[in-house]
C-alpha positions in Angstrom: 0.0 0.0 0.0 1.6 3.0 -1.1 1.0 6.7 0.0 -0.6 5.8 3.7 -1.3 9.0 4.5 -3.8 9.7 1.7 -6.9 8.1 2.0 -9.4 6.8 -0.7 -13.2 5.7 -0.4 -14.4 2.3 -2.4 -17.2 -0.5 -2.3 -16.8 -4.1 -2.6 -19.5 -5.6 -3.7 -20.6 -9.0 -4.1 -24.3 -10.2 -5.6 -26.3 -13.2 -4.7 -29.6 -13.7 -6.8 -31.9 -12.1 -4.2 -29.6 -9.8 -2.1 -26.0 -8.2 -2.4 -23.6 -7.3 -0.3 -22.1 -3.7 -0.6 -19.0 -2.7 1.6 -17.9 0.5 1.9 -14.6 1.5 3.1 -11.7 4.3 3.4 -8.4 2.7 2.1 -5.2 3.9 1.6 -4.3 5.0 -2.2 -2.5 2.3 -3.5 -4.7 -0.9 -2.3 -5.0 -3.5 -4.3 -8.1 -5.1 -5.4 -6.8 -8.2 -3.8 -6.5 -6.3 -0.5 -9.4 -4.2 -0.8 -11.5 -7.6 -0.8 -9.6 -8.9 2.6 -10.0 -5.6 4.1 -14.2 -5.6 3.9 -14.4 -8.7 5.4 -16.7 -10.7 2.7 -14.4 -13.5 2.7 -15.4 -14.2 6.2 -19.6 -13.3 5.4 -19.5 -15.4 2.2 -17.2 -19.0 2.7 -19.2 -20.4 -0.2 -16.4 -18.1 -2.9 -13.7 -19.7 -4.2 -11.4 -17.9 -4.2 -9.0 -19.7 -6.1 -10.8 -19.3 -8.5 -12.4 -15.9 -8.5 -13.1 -13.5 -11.2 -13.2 -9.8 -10.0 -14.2 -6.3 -11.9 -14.1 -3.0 -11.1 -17.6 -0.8 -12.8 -18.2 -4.5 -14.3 -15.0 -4.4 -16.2 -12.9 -7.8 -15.2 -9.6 -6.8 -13.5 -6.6 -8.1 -12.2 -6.5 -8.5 -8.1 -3.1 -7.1 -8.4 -4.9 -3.6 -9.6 -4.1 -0.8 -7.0 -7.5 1.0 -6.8 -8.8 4.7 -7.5 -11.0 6.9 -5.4 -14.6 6.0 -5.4 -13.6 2.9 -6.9 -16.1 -0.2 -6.8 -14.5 -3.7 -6.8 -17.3 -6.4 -7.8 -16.5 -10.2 -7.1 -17.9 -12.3 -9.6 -20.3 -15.3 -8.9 -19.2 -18.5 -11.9 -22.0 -18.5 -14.3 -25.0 -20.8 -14.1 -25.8 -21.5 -17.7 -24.8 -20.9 -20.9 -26.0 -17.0 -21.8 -26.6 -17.7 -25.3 -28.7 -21.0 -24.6 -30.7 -18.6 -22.2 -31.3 -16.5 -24.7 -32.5 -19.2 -27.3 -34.8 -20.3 -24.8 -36.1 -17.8 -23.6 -36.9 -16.7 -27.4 -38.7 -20.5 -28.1 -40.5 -19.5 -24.9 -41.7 -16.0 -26.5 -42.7 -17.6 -29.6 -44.8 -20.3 -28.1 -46.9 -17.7 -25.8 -47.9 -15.4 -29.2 -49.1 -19.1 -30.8 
């Protein structure tokens, strides 16, 4: 963590279908993404991330956890994807056709 003495504000955020979980701290400039995350204590509030395997963003762009972070910047911690978007979409169009028959 470089400059200490300078401090920024950020969220981490993490989403679960039916509720999210949106922390929001004071850091100093220079924190990583990485650190930002250990820092607002969602590891401990959510042991079913692997975070081995986790896929981070910051304003939904997918980042690095090595990224040092900018004021009023919003990390976002990635849940793995559940289907297949495009098959989702197909379906969800047979769906639409079959209710206008």
């Amino acid at each position: 963590m470089a400059d200490a003495a300078r401090l920024i504000e950020i969220e981490v955020v993490y989403a679960l279908p039916r509720t999210q979980t949106v922390v929001t701290l004071k850091v100093p400039a220079g924190t990583t993404v990485r650190e930002a995350i250990a820092l607002s204590g969602i590891v401990a509030r959510h042991p079913e991330i692997d975070w081995n395997a986790v896929a981070v963003g910051i304003y939904g762009k997918r980042t690095s956890i090595a990224v040092p972070l900018n004021d009023h910047g919003r990390v976002e911690i990635y849940r793995p994807l559940t289907a297949d978007p495009d098959q989702a979409r197909r379906k969800r169009a047979r769906q639409a056709l079959k209710a206008k028959r």
